[in-house]
N, C-alpha and C positions, 0 to 999 in steps of 0.2 A: 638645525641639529642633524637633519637625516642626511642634509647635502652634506657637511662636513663629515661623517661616518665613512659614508659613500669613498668621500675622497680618501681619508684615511687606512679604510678596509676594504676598498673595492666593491664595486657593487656587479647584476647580471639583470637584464631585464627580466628573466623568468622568475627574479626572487619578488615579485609584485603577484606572481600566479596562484593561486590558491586552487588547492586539491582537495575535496574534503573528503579526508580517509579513516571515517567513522560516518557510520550511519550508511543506508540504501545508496547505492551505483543509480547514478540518472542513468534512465533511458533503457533500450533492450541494448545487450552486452552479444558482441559477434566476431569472429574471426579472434585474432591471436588472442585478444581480451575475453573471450570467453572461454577458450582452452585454458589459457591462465587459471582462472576461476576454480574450470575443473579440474586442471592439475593438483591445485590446493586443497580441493574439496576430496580429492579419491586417495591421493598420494604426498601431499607434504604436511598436510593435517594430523592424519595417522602415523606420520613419520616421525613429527615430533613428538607424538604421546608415547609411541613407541619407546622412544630413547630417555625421556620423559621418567618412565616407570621399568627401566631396563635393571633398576636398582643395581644387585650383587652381581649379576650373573650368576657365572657357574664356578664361584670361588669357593665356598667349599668342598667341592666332588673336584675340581684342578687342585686344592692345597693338599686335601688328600691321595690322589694321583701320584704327584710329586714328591711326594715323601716314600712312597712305593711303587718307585719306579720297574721295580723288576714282577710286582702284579699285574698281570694283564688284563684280569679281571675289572683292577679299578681302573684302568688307563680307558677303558669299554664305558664302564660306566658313567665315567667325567666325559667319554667323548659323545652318548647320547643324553644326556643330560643338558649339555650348549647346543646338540643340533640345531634345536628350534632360535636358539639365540643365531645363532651362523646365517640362517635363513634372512632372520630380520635384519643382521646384518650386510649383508647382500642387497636386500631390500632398501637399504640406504644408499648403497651405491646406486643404484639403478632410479633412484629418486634423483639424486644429486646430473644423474647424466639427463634423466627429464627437463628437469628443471633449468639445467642450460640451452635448451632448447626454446623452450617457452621464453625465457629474458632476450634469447637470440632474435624468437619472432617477433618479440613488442618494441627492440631497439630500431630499427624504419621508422618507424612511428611517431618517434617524440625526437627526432634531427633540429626541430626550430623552438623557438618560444614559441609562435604562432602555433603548431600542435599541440602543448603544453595545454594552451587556451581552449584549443579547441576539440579538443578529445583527450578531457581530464581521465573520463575512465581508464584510458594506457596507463597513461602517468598512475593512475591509483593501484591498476593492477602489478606494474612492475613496483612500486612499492612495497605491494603484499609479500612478492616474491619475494625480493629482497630480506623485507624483517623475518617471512619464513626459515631464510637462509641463515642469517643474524641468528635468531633464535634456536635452531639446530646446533649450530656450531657452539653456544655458548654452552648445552645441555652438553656437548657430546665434551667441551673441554672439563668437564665434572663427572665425566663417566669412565673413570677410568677401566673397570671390570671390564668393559669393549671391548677394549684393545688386549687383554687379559683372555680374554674368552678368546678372541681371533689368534694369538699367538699360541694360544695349547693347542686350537685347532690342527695346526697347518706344523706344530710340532710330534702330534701323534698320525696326523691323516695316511701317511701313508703304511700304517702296521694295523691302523685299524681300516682300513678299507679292504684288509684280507678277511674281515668278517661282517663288514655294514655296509651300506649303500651309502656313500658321501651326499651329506646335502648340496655341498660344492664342491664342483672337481677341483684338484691340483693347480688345474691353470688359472680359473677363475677364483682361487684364492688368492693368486700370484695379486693378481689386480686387484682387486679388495683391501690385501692388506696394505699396498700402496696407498692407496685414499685412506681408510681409516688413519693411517700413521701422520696426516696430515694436522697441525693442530686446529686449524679452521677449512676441515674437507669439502663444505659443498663449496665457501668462496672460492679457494684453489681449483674446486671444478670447475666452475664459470667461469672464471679466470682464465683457466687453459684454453677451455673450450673460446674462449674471447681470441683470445691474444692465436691460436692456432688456424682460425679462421677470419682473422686479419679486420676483425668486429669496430667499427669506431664508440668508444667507451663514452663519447663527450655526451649522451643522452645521463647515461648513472652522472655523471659531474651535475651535467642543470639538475638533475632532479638533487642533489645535495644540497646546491645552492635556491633549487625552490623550498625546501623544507626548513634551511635555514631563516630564509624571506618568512616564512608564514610564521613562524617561534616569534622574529623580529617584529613582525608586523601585529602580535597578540590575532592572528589570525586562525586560530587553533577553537573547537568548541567549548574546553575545558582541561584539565591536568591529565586528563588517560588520553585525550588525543595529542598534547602534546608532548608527553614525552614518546606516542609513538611514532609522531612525526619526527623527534630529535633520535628516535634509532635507524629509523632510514635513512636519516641523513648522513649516521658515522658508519651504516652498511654500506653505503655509498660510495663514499671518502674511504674505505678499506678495500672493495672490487676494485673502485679505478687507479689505486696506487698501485694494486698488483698485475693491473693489464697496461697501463701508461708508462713507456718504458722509462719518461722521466719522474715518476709519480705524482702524487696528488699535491704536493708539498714547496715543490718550486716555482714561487707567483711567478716566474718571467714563463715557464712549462706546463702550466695546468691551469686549466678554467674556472676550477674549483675554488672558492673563498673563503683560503683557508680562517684567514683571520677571523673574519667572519663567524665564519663555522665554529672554531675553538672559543672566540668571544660568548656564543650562544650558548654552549654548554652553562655556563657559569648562572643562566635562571632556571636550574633545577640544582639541588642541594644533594647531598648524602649519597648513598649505596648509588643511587641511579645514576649519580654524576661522575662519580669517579670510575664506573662501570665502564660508562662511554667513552671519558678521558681511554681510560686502558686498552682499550678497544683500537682505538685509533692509535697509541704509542706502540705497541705490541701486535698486534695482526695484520698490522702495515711492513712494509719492505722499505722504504724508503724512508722512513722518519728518522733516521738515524744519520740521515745522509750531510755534508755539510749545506747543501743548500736549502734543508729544513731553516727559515728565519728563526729567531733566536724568539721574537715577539710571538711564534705561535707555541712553542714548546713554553714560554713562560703562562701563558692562556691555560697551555694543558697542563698546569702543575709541576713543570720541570724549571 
Protein backbone atom coordinates (compact mmCIF):
# COMPACT_ATOMS: atom_id res chain seq x y z
CA UNK A 1 0.00 0.00 0.00
CA UNK A 2 2.82 2.65 0.77
CA UNK A 3 4.49 1.71 -2.64
CA UNK A 4 1.42 2.28 -4.39
CA UNK A 5 0.83 5.83 -2.54
CA UNK A 6 4.28 6.60 -3.33
CA UNK A 7 3.52 6.06 -6.97
CA UNK A 8 0.42 7.73 -6.96
CA UNK A 9 1.49 10.98 -4.84
CA UNK A 10 4.90 11.07 -5.02
CA UNK A 11 7.06 10.38 -2.45
CA UNK A 12 10.92 12.44 -0.96
CA UNK A 13 13.27 10.47 0.88
CA UNK A 14 13.29 13.04 3.75
CA UNK A 15 9.47 12.32 4.32
CA UNK A 16 11.11 8.79 6.33
CA UNK A 17 13.04 11.68 8.64
CA UNK A 18 11.70 12.34 11.85
CA UNK A 19 12.14 15.72 13.75
CA UNK A 20 10.73 15.58 17.13
CA UNK A 21 9.43 19.04 17.66
CA UNK A 22 7.99 18.70 21.22
CA UNK A 23 9.84 18.06 24.08
CA UNK A 24 14.05 18.99 24.97
CA UNK A 25 16.47 19.69 21.71
CA UNK A 26 19.23 16.80 21.95
CA UNK A 27 22.40 17.81 22.59
CA UNK A 28 24.12 21.53 23.25
CA UNK A 29 22.47 24.00 20.63
CA UNK A 30 25.29 26.46 18.61
CA UNK A 31 25.66 28.59 15.96
CA UNK A 32 22.62 29.65 13.67
CA UNK A 33 20.44 27.12 15.86
CA UNK A 34 20.96 28.77 18.87
CA UNK A 35 20.48 32.29 17.61
CA UNK A 36 17.32 30.82 16.45
CA UNK A 37 16.34 29.90 19.89
CA UNK A 38 17.23 33.20 20.99
CA UNK A 39 15.69 35.12 18.54
CA UNK A 40 12.41 33.25 19.63
CA UNK A 41 13.04 33.48 23.27
CA UNK A 42 13.81 37.76 23.31
CA UNK A 43 11.92 38.72 20.18
CA UNK A 44 9.16 36.43 18.44
CA UNK A 45 7.77 35.28 21.71
CA UNK A 46 6.94 38.69 23.01
CA UNK A 47 5.99 39.44 19.57
CA UNK A 48 3.35 37.44 19.39
CA UNK A 49 1.78 38.04 22.86
CA UNK A 50 2.12 41.46 21.90
CA UNK A 51 -0.21 41.29 18.94
CA UNK A 52 -1.96 38.55 20.85
CA UNK A 53 -3.38 41.18 23.39
CA UNK A 54 -3.17 44.21 21.12
CA UNK A 55 -6.99 43.96 21.41
CA UNK A 56 -8.81 47.61 20.46
CA UNK A 57 -6.16 49.72 20.06
CA UNK A 58 -6.76 53.29 20.08
CA UNK A 59 -10.28 53.08 18.49
CA UNK A 60 -12.08 54.99 20.67
CA UNK A 61 -9.66 58.29 21.19
CA UNK A 62 -9.25 57.75 16.59
CA UNK A 63 -13.38 57.49 16.52
CA UNK A 64 -13.45 60.43 18.51
CA UNK A 65 -10.72 62.24 16.75
CA UNK A 66 -12.39 61.77 13.65
CA UNK A 67 -15.61 63.15 14.22
CA UNK A 68 -13.74 66.32 15.52
CA UNK A 69 -11.58 66.95 13.07
CA UNK A 70 -11.11 70.55 13.52
CA UNK A 71 -10.20 69.88 17.57
CA UNK A 72 -6.86 69.78 18.03
CA UNK A 73 -6.96 68.90 21.31
CA UNK A 74 -8.42 65.57 20.52
CA UNK A 75 -6.40 64.75 17.38
CA UNK A 76 -3.32 65.20 20.45
CA UNK A 77 -4.86 63.19 22.54
CA UNK A 78 -5.76 60.05 20.04
CA UNK A 79 -2.17 60.66 18.86
CA UNK A 80 -0.58 59.95 22.43
CA UNK A 81 -2.80 57.51 23.25
CA UNK A 82 -1.39 54.81 20.03
CA UNK A 83 2.08 56.18 20.84
CA UNK A 84 2.96 53.20 22.63
CA UNK A 85 0.84 51.00 20.21
CA UNK A 86 3.16 52.79 17.05
CA UNK A 87 6.15 51.60 18.99
CA UNK A 88 5.06 48.01 19.26
CA UNK A 89 4.15 48.32 16.00
CA UNK A 90 7.62 49.04 14.72
CA UNK A 91 8.70 46.54 16.97
CA UNK A 92 7.06 43.95 14.58
CA UNK A 93 8.77 45.21 11.80
CA UNK A 94 12.04 44.90 13.12
CA UNK A 95 11.15 41.31 14.41
CA UNK A 96 9.93 40.23 10.93
CA UNK A 97 13.43 41.71 9.36
CA UNK A 98 15.27 39.53 12.32
CA UNK A 99 13.66 36.82 11.83
CA UNK A 100 14.59 36.71 8.11
CA UNK A 101 17.93 36.46 8.95
CA UNK A 102 17.96 33.72 11.20
CA UNK A 103 15.68 31.26 8.53
CA UNK A 104 18.48 32.80 6.11
CA UNK A 105 21.31 31.45 8.56
CA UNK A 106 19.82 27.76 9.15
CA UNK A 107 18.78 27.45 5.12
CA UNK A 108 23.06 25.92 4.37
CA UNK A 109 22.24 23.63 6.67
CA UNK A 110 19.50 21.42 5.83
CA UNK A 111 20.45 21.51 1.44
CA UNK A 112 20.43 17.31 1.73
CA UNK A 113 18.25 14.67 3.41
CA UNK A 114 21.61 13.50 4.91
CA UNK A 115 21.35 16.94 7.18
CA UNK A 116 17.91 16.42 7.82
CA UNK A 117 19.24 13.24 9.60
CA UNK A 118 21.85 14.40 10.93
CA UNK A 119 21.33 17.73 12.47
CA UNK A 120 17.51 17.51 13.34
CA UNK A 121 17.88 20.50 15.70
CA UNK A 122 18.20 22.88 12.27
CA UNK A 123 15.50 21.24 10.92
CA UNK A 124 13.40 21.78 14.39
CA UNK A 125 14.60 25.11 14.80
CA UNK A 126 13.70 26.59 11.33
CA UNK A 127 10.29 25.00 12.15
CA UNK A 128 9.95 26.95 15.22
CA UNK A 129 10.51 29.86 13.22
CA UNK A 130 8.37 29.13 10.64
CA UNK A 131 5.09 28.33 13.03
CA UNK A 132 6.29 31.56 14.88
CA UNK A 133 5.73 33.24 11.56
CA UNK A 134 2.36 31.11 10.75
CA UNK A 135 1.16 32.26 13.98
CA UNK A 136 1.91 36.07 13.94
CA UNK A 137 0.53 36.37 10.73
CA UNK A 138 -2.65 34.57 11.58
CA UNK A 139 -3.06 36.88 14.93
CA UNK A 140 -2.28 39.98 12.96
CA UNK A 141 -5.08 38.86 10.06
CA UNK A 142 -7.69 39.29 13.11
CA UNK A 143 -6.21 42.52 14.23
CA UNK A 144 -7.55 44.73 12.37
CA UNK A 145 -7.24 48.12 15.03
CA UNK A 146 -3.32 47.71 13.80
CA UNK A 147 -3.62 48.75 10.79
CA UNK A 148 -6.44 51.38 12.19
CA UNK A 149 -3.97 52.67 14.69
CA UNK A 150 -1.02 52.97 12.05
CA UNK A 151 -3.09 54.83 9.45
CA UNK A 152 -4.43 57.63 12.12
CA UNK A 153 -0.78 57.64 12.88
CA UNK A 154 0.79 58.69 9.72
CA UNK A 155 -2.69 60.65 8.95
CA UNK A 156 -2.08 63.32 11.86
CA UNK A 157 2.07 62.80 12.36
CA UNK A 158 2.80 65.54 10.65
CA UNK A 159 0.55 68.54 12.65
CA UNK A 160 1.19 66.78 15.59
CA UNK A 161 4.88 66.56 15.65
CA UNK A 162 4.66 70.54 15.87
CA UNK A 163 3.94 69.61 19.56
CA UNK A 164 5.14 65.99 20.41
CA UNK A 165 8.19 64.05 19.75
CA UNK A 166 7.11 61.24 17.06
CA UNK A 167 7.63 57.74 18.24
CA UNK A 168 8.41 57.24 14.55
CA UNK A 169 9.74 59.52 12.18
CA UNK A 170 7.83 60.12 8.80
CA UNK A 171 10.29 58.00 6.92
CA UNK A 172 10.26 55.09 8.98
CA UNK A 173 6.48 55.16 9.06
CA UNK A 174 6.79 55.10 5.27
CA UNK A 175 8.12 51.58 5.69
CA UNK A 176 5.96 50.32 8.41
CA UNK A 177 3.10 50.92 6.90
CA UNK A 178 4.14 48.95 3.78
CA UNK A 179 4.62 45.75 5.82
CA UNK A 180 1.79 45.98 8.11
CA UNK A 181 -0.53 46.62 4.87
CA UNK A 182 0.67 43.13 3.90
CA UNK A 183 -1.98 40.39 4.67
CA UNK A 184 0.63 37.75 5.92
CA UNK A 185 3.64 40.56 6.81
CA UNK A 186 6.46 38.45 8.16
CA UNK A 187 5.96 35.47 5.29
CA UNK A 188 6.16 38.42 2.72
CA UNK A 189 9.20 39.51 4.76
CA UNK A 190 11.03 36.32 4.31
CA UNK A 191 9.87 36.05 1.32
CA UNK A 192 11.51 39.06 -0.02
CA UNK A 193 14.32 38.86 1.81
CA UNK A 194 14.58 35.16 0.03
CA UNK A 195 13.85 35.85 -3.33
CA UNK A 196 16.19 39.44 -3.00
CA UNK A 197 19.19 37.47 -2.04
CA UNK A 198 18.76 34.81 -4.56
CA UNK A 199 18.27 32.12 -1.20
CA UNK A 200 17.43 28.47 -2.65
CA UNK A 201 14.01 27.88 -0.89
CA UNK A 202 14.32 23.88 -1.59
CA UNK A 203 15.25 23.36 2.23
CA UNK A 204 11.48 25.09 3.56
CA UNK A 205 10.03 22.45 0.56
CA UNK A 206 11.91 19.11 2.39
CA UNK A 207 11.00 20.29 5.39
CA UNK A 208 7.11 20.35 4.08
CA UNK A 209 7.52 17.14 2.75
CA UNK A 210 9.26 15.92 6.04
CA UNK A 211 6.35 16.93 8.19
CA UNK A 212 4.00 15.55 5.95
CA UNK A 213 6.10 12.09 6.07
CA UNK A 214 6.00 12.16 9.96
CA UNK A 215 1.64 12.86 9.98
CA UNK A 216 1.83 9.92 7.39
CA UNK A 217 4.02 7.70 9.10
CA UNK A 218 1.77 8.33 12.68
CA UNK A 219 5.31 9.43 13.63
CA UNK A 220 4.10 12.47 15.78
CA UNK A 221 4.01 12.00 19.92
CA UNK A 222 0.35 12.72 20.13
CA UNK A 223 -2.61 15.31 18.77
CA UNK A 224 -0.66 18.78 19.89
CA UNK A 225 2.36 17.59 18.11
CA UNK A 226 0.70 16.69 15.31
CA UNK A 227 -1.13 19.19 14.40
CA UNK A 228 1.91 21.40 15.03
CA UNK A 229 3.73 19.45 12.76
CA UNK A 230 0.75 19.79 10.06
CA UNK A 231 1.32 23.93 10.45
CA UNK A 232 4.71 23.77 9.52
CA UNK A 233 4.12 22.00 7.00
CA UNK A 234 1.38 24.56 5.27
CA UNK A 235 3.90 27.46 6.54
CA UNK A 236 6.01 25.89 4.49
CA UNK A 237 4.01 25.14 1.31
CA UNK A 238 2.96 29.22 1.79
CA UNK A 239 7.05 30.83 1.96
CA UNK A 240 8.00 28.46 -0.89
CA UNK A 241 5.10 29.36 -3.30
CA UNK A 242 5.93 32.89 -2.61
CA UNK A 243 9.85 32.74 -3.27
CA UNK A 244 9.54 29.81 -6.06
CA UNK A 245 9.00 31.67 -9.07
CA UNK A 246 7.03 28.75 -10.32
CA UNK A 247 5.27 27.95 -7.00
CA UNK A 248 4.75 25.19 -4.76
CA UNK A 249 1.93 23.77 -6.80
CA UNK A 250 3.24 22.64 -10.09
CA UNK A 251 4.39 18.75 -9.77
CA UNK A 252 6.64 19.09 -13.01
CA UNK A 253 8.13 22.75 -10.85
CA UNK A 254 8.22 22.10 -7.29
CA UNK A 255 9.73 19.47 -4.90
CA UNK A 256 7.06 19.83 -2.63
CA UNK A 257 4.24 16.87 -2.41
CA UNK A 258 1.60 18.63 -2.93
CA UNK A 259 -0.75 15.73 -3.22
CA UNK A 260 0.58 14.53 -0.43
CA UNK A 261 0.52 17.43 1.72
CA UNK A 262 -3.28 18.25 0.84
CA UNK A 263 -4.17 14.45 1.19
CA UNK A 264 -2.72 14.88 4.89
CA UNK A 265 -4.73 17.59 5.98
CA UNK A 266 -7.78 15.46 5.70
CA UNK A 267 -6.49 13.42 9.51
CA UNK A 268 -7.42 16.26 11.32
CA UNK A 269 -11.19 17.38 11.34
CA UNK A 270 -12.98 20.76 12.16
CA UNK A 271 -11.68 24.64 12.90
CA UNK A 272 -8.02 23.21 12.58
CA UNK A 273 -8.56 21.63 9.12
CA UNK A 274 -10.17 24.06 7.32
CA UNK A 275 -7.65 26.70 8.99
CA UNK A 276 -4.98 25.10 7.13
CA UNK A 277 -6.83 24.23 3.86
CA UNK A 278 -7.33 28.29 3.78
CA UNK A 279 -4.08 28.92 4.48
CA UNK A 280 -2.64 27.35 1.81
CA UNK A 281 -5.74 28.46 -0.90
CA UNK A 282 -5.41 32.00 0.15
CA UNK A 283 -1.81 33.08 1.38
CA UNK A 284 -0.29 31.42 -1.52
CA UNK A 285 0.25 33.29 -4.97
CA UNK A 286 0.13 30.72 -7.12
CA UNK A 287 -2.88 28.34 -6.35
CA UNK A 288 -4.89 29.90 -8.58
CA UNK A 289 -2.66 29.24 -11.29
CA UNK A 290 -3.88 26.90 -14.07
CA UNK A 291 -1.07 24.55 -13.43
CA UNK A 292 -2.43 24.02 -9.84
CA UNK A 293 -3.65 20.02 -10.52
CA UNK A 294 -7.27 19.83 -10.34
CA UNK A 295 -6.66 16.50 -7.82
CA UNK A 296 -5.03 18.81 -5.21
CA UNK A 297 -7.67 21.72 -5.06
CA UNK A 298 -10.29 18.85 -4.73
CA UNK A 299 -8.06 17.45 -1.55
CA UNK A 300 -8.20 21.08 -0.41
CA UNK A 301 -12.10 21.46 -0.41
CA UNK A 302 -12.46 22.99 -3.80
Amino acid sequence: MGALLDTLLGSDPVMNVTVPFDGEAAGEQTGPVAEALAYLETQGRPALEAIKSYGNGGQEYIRHALSNQKDEQAQLTAFDAISPNIKTIQSFHTAAEELARRIMALLPRLNAVAQFQQDPNAARALGELLLFMYEFDGCKMQTPDLQNDFSFYRRVLSKASQHRTPPVTEAEANVVSMFIAQAVPLTASVATVMVNENADPTPVAKLANLCCGMVQRSATSGEGERLKVLTVMVACIVLYDRVNRAGAFNPSASPVKMRRCAAILGRIEGADRDLLRNSIKYSTVHYSDPTTPDGVRSLLGD
